[in-house]
C-alpha positions as CSV (number, residue, x, y, z in Angstrom):
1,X,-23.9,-37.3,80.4
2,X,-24.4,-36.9,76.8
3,X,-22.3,-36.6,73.6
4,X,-23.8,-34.3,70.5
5,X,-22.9,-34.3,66.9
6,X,-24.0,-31.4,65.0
7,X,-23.1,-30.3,61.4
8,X,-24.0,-26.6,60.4
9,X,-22.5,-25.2,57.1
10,X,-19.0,-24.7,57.3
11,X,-19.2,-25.4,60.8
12,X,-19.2,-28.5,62.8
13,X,-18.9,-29.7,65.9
14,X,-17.6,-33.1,65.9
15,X,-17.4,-35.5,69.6
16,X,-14.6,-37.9,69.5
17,X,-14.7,-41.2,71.1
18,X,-11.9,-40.3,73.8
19,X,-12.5,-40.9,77.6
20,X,-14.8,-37.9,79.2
21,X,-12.4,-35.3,80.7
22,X,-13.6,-33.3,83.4
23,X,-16.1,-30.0,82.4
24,X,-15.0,-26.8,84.0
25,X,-18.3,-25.1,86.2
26,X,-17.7,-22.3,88.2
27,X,-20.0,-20.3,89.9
28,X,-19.4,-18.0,92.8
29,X,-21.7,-17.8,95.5
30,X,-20.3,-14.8,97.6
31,X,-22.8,-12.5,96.6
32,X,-26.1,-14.3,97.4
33,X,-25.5,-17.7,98.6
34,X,-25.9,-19.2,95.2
35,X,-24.0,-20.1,92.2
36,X,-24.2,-16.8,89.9
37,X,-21.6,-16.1,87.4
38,X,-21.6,-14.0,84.3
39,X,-19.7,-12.4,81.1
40,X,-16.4,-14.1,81.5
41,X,-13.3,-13.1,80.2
42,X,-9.8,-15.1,80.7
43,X,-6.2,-13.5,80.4
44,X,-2.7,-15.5,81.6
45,X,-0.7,-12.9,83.4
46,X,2.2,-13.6,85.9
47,X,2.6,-17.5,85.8
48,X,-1.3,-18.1,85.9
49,X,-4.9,-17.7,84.5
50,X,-7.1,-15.0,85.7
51,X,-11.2,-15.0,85.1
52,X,-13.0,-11.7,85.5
53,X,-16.9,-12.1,85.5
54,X,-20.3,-10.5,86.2
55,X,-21.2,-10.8,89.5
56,X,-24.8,-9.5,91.6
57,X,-25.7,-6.8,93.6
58,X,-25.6,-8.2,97.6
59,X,-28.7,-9.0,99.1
60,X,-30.3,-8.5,102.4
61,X,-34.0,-9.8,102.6
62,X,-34.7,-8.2,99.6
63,X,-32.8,-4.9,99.7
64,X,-29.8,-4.6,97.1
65,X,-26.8,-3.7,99.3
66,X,-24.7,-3.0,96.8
67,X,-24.5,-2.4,93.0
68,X,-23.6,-5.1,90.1
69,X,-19.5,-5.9,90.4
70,X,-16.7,-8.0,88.7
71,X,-15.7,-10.6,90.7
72,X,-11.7,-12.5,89.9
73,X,-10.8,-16.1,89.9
74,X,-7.2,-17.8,89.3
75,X,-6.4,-21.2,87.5
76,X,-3.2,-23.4,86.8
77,X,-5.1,-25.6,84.1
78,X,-8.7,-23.6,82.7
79,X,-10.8,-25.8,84.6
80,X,-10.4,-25.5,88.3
81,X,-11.0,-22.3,89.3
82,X,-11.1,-20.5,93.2
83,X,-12.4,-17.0,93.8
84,X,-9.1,-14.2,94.4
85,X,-10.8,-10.9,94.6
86,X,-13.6,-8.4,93.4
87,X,-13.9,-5.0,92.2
88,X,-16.7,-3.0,93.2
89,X,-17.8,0.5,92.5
90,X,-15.4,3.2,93.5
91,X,-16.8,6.5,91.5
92,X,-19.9,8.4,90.8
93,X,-20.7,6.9,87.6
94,X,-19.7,3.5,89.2
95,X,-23.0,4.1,91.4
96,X,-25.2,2.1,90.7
97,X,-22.7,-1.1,89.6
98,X,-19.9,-2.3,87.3
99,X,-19.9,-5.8,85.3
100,X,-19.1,-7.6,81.9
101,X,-15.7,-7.1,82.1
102,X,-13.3,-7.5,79.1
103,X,-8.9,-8.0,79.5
104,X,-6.0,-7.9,78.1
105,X,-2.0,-7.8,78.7
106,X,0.3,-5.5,77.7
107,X,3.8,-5.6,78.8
108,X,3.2,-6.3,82.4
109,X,0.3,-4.7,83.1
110,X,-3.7,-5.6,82.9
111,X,-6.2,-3.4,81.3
112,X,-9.9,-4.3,82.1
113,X,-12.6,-2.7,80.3
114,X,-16.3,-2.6,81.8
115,X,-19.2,-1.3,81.6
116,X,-21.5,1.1,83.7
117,X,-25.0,-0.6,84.8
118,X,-28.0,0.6,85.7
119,X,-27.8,3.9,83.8
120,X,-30.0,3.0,80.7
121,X,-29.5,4.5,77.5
122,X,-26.6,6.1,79.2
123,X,-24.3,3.1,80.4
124,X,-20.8,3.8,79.1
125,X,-17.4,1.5,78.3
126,X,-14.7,2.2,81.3
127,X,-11.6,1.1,81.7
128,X,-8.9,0.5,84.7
129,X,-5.6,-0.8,84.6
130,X,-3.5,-3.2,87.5
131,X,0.0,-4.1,88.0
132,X,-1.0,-7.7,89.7
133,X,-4.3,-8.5,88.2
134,X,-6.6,-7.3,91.1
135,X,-6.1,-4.3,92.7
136,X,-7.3,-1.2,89.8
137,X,-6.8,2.1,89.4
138,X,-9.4,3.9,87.5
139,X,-8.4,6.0,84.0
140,X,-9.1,10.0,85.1
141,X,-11.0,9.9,81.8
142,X,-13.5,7.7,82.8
143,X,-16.2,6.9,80.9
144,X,-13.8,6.3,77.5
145,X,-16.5,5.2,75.4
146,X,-20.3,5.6,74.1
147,X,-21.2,5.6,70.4
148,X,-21.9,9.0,68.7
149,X,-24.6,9.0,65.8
150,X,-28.1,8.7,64.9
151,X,-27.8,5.0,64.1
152,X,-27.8,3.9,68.1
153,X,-29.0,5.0,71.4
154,X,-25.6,6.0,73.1
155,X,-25.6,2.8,75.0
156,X,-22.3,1.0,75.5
157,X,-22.1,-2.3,77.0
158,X,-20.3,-6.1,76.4
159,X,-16.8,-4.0,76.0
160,X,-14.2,-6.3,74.0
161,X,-11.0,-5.0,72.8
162,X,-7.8,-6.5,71.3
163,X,-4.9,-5.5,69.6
164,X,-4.9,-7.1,65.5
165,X,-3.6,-5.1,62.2
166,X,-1.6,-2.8,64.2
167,X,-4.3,-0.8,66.4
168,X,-6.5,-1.5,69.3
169,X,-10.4,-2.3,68.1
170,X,-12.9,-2.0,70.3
171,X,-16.4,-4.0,70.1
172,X,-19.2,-3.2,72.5
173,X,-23.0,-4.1,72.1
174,X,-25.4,-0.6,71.6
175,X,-29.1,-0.8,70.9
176,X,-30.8,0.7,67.9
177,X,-32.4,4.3,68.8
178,X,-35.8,2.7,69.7
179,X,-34.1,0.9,72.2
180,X,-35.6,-2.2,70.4
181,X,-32.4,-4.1,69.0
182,X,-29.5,-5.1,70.6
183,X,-26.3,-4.6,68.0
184,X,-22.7,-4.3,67.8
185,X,-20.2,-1.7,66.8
186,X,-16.6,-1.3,66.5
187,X,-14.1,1.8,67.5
188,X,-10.1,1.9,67.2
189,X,-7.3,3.4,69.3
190,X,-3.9,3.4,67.7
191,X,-1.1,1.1,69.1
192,X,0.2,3.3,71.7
193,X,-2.5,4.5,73.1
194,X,-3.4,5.1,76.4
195,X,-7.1,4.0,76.4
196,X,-8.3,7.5,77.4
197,X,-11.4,8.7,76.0
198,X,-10.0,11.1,73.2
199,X,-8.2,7.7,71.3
200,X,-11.3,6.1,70.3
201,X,-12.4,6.8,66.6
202,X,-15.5,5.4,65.3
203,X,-14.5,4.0,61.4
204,X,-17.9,4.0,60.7
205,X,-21.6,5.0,61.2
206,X,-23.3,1.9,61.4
207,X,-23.3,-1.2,63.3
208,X,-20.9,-3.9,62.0
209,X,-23.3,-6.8,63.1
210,X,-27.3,-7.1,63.3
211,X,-29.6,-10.0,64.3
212,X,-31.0,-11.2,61.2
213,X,-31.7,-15.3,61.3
214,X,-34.7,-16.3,63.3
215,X,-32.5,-18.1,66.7
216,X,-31.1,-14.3,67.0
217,X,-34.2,-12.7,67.4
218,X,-33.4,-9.2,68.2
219,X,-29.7,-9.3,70.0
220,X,-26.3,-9.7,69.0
221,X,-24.0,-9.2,71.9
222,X,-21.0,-10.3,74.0
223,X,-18.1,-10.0,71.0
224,X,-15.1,-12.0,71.4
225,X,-12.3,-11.6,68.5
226,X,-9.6,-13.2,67.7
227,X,-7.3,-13.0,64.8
228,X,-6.4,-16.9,63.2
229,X,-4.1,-16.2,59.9
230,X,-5.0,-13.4,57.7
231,X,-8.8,-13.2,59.0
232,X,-10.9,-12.6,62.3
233,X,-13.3,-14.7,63.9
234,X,-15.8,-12.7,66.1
235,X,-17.4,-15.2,68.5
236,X,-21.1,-13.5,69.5
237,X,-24.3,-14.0,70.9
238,X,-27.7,-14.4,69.3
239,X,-31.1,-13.6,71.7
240,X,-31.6,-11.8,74.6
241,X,-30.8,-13.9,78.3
242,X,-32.7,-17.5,78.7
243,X,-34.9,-16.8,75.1
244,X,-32.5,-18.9,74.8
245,X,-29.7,-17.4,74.4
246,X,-26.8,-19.2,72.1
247,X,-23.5,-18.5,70.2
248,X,-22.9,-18.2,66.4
249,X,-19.2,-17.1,64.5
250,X,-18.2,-14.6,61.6
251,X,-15.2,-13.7,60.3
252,X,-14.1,-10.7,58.7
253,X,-10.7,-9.7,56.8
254,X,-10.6,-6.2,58.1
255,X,-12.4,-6.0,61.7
256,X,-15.5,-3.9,60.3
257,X,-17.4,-5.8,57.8
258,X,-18.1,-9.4,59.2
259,X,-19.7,-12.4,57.3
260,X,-21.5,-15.2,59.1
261,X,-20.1,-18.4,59.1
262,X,-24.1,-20.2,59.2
263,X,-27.6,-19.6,59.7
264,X,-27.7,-22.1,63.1
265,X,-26.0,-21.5,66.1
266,X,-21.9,-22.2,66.8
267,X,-22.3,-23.3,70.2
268,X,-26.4,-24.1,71.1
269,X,-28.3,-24.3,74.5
270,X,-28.5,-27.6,76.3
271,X,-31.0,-30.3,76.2
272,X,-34.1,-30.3,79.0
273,X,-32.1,-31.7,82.0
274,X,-28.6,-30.5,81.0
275,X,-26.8,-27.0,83.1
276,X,-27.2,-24.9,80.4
277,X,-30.7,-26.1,78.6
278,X,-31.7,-22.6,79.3
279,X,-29.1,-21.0,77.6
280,X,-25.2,-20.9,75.8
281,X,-24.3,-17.6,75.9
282,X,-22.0,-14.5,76.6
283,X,-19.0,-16.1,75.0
284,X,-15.2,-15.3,75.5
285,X,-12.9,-17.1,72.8
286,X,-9.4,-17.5,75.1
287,X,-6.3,-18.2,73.2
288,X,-3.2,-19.1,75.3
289,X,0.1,-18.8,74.7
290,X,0.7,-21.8,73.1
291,X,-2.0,-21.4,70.4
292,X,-4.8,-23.5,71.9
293,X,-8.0,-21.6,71.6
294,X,-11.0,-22.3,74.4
295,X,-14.7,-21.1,74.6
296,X,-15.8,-19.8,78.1
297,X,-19.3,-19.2,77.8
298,X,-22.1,-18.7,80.6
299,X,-25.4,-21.0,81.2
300,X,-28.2,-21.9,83.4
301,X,-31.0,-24.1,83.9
302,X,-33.2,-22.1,85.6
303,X,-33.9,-18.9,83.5
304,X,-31.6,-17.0,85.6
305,X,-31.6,-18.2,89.3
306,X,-28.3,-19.0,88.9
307,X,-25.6,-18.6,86.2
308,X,-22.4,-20.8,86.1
309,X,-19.2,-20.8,83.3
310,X,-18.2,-23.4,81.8
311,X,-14.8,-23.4,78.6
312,X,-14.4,-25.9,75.7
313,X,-11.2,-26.5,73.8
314,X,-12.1,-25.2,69.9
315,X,-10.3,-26.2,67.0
316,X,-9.5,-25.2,63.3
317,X,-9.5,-27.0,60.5
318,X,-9.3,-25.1,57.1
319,X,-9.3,-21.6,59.3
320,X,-12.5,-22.5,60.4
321,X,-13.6,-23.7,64.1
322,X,-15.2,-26.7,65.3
323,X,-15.5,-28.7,68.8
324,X,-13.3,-31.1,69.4
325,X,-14.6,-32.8,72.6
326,X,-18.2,-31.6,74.2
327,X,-19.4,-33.0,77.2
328,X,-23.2,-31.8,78.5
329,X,-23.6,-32.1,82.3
330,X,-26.6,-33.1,83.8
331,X,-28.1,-30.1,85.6
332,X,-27.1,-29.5,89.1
C-alpha cells in the first residue's frame, strides 16, 4: 500500500495521515470470466446508488457471442458494489453493441445516454429512459446525436449530459476529420426537453477541448461536469487506453470555452505493481446529495486484460479540487 503526495499548479492532491479506509474495486466478470469494467457513471435514485458501466462482447472460444453492452450495479455506501442487471442491444443500430453509458435523474425517472459501437466514423449518442433504474425503453428518435460540420468526423462517443444554467449540455468525445485526434464538443437541449434528436443545438463549430500538453498526446475524452459555485469543472481524459491513459480538470464560466487548471495530470496512473499502473482513466465526477463529490475512474494493470473501477472522495478548497485521502492498491 502506498500513500502519494503530488503538487501540480493550482492543483494538489494532498494524503492525510488518517487510518486507510477501504478502496472501492469492482469488476464484473459475467461476460468472460474475468474482471472487466469500463466508463462508469453513478446516479442515486430510489433510496440507493446505481453504477452503469462498459461491459464486453460474450465469448465462446474465440467467437464474440454478442455485442459491447452496459452492465448495472447497486450500492448503500459508494464502495461495495453487486451486479443488478444489464442492457444489451435491442435495435438495428444497437447491432453491433452499446457501452459508455452516461445518467441522470429527473423527477423519478432515469435517462441513460450511450453510445453506438462498432460503427466507426458513424457511432452515434442514444438515449433510453427507465422508471426503476434497469429495465429501458428506447427513445423512437434514436440516434439523438452526431456532430454536424467540417471540424469532426460525425463520430459521437463518451456521451455526458447534465442540467447547469438552465438547459441540458451535452459533451461527447468526436475525432478530428482525419480520424487522427480524439476531441470533445458540446450541444444543448432546453430545460424541458425531451432528449429527442431535434432538441440538440450545437452553440458552436469547433471543439471546446483539444489535446495539447505532451501526457495528452492525441485524446481528450470521457467528460464529466459538474457545476461548484458560479463556474464548471469538466473532469477529462488525456491519451488513448493503457498509453497511459490519466485524468486532468478545467473549468469554464459558461460550459463552452474551458481553461485548464495545469499542464500535469489531475488524477495520474499507478506506480509499477499498483491496479492501475497501466492507466487512470475514463473518469465520472459523482456528487451526492449531500454535496460530497467522488471520482470513479477505470484502471488496469495489464494493458487491457482486465479493467476494474475504483472512486475517491475529492475536495474543494478555494473552488478548486484536490484529494483528500488516496490509497494505491497493490495489483491483484
Amino acid at each position: 500500500m502506498k500513500r502519494y503526495i503530488m503538487t501540480t499548479g493550482l492543483m494538489c492532491i494532498c494524503v492525510f495521515c488518517s487510518l486507510a479506509q477501504k478502496q472501492m474495486m469492482y469488476g464484473d466478470t459475467s461476460r468472460i470470466g474475468m474482471p472487466f469494467s469500463k466508463d462508469p457513471h453513478v446516479v442515486e435514485f430510489q433510496g440507493k446508488y446505481l453504477m452503469y458501466y462498459s461491459i464486453p462482447p460474450k465469448q465462446n472460444g474465440n467467437a464474440e457471442a454478442q455485442g459491447w453492452g452496459i452492465g448495472i450495479a447497486g450500492s448503500k455506501n459508494l464502495k461495495d458494489w453487486h451486479r443488478i442487471g444489464e442492457i444489451i442491444p435491442q435495435t438495428a443500430y444497437e447491432s453491433k453493441g452499446l457501452c459508455a453509458p452516461g445518467a441522470l435523474v429527473r423527477n423519478d425517472t432515469v435517462h441513460l445516454f450511450y453510445q453506438t459501437y462498432g460503427n466507426g466514423a458513424k457511432d452515434a449518442i442514444c438515449h433510453a429512459w427507465s422508471e426503476d433504474g434497469i429495465h429501458f425503453v428506447r427513445n423512437a428518435t434514436n440516434p439523438i446525436f452526431s456532430p454536424e460540420g467540417e471540424w469532426n468526423c460525425g463520430r459521437a462517443i463518451d456521451a455526458e449530459v447534465v442540467f447547469l444554467k438552465d438547459r441540458y449540455y451535452l459533451y461527447y468525445a468526436t475525432r478530428t476529420p482525419d480520424y487522427s485526434t480524439q476531441i470533445i464538443g458540446v450541444a444543448m437541449a432546453p430545460a424541458h426537453t425531451d432528449f429527442s434528436k431535434q432538441a440538440w443545438k450545437s452553440p458552436v463549430n469547433h471543439p471546446v477541448l483539444v489535446p495539447e500538453y505532451p501526457w495528452e498526446e492525441k485524446c481528450v475524452e470521457g467528460a464529466s461536469v459538474v457545476q461548484m459555485g458560479d463556474e464548471m469543472f469538466m473532469f477529462y481524459a488525456g491519451a488513448y487506453n493503457n498509453r497511459p491513459q490519466q485524468i486532468g480538470v478545467a473549468k469554464s464560466s459558461d460550459g463552452i470555452h474551458w481553461t485548464k487548471l495545469s499542464n500535469k495530470p489531475f488524477l495520474m496512473n499507478g506506480d509499477p505493481g499498483t491496479w492501475n499502473c497501466c492507466e487512470s482513466g475514463h473518469p465520472h465526477l459523482f456528487k451526492t446529495r449531500k454535496g460530497k463529490t467522488y471520482l470513479f475512474y477505470q484502471g488496469n494493470d495489464d494493458f487491457g486484460k482486465t479493467w476494474f473501477l475504483s472512486n475517491m472522495e475529492v475536495k474543494w478548497k478555494n473552488r478548486h479540487p484536490f484529494i483528500a485521502h488516496y490509497i494505491n492498491q497493490k495489483a491483484h
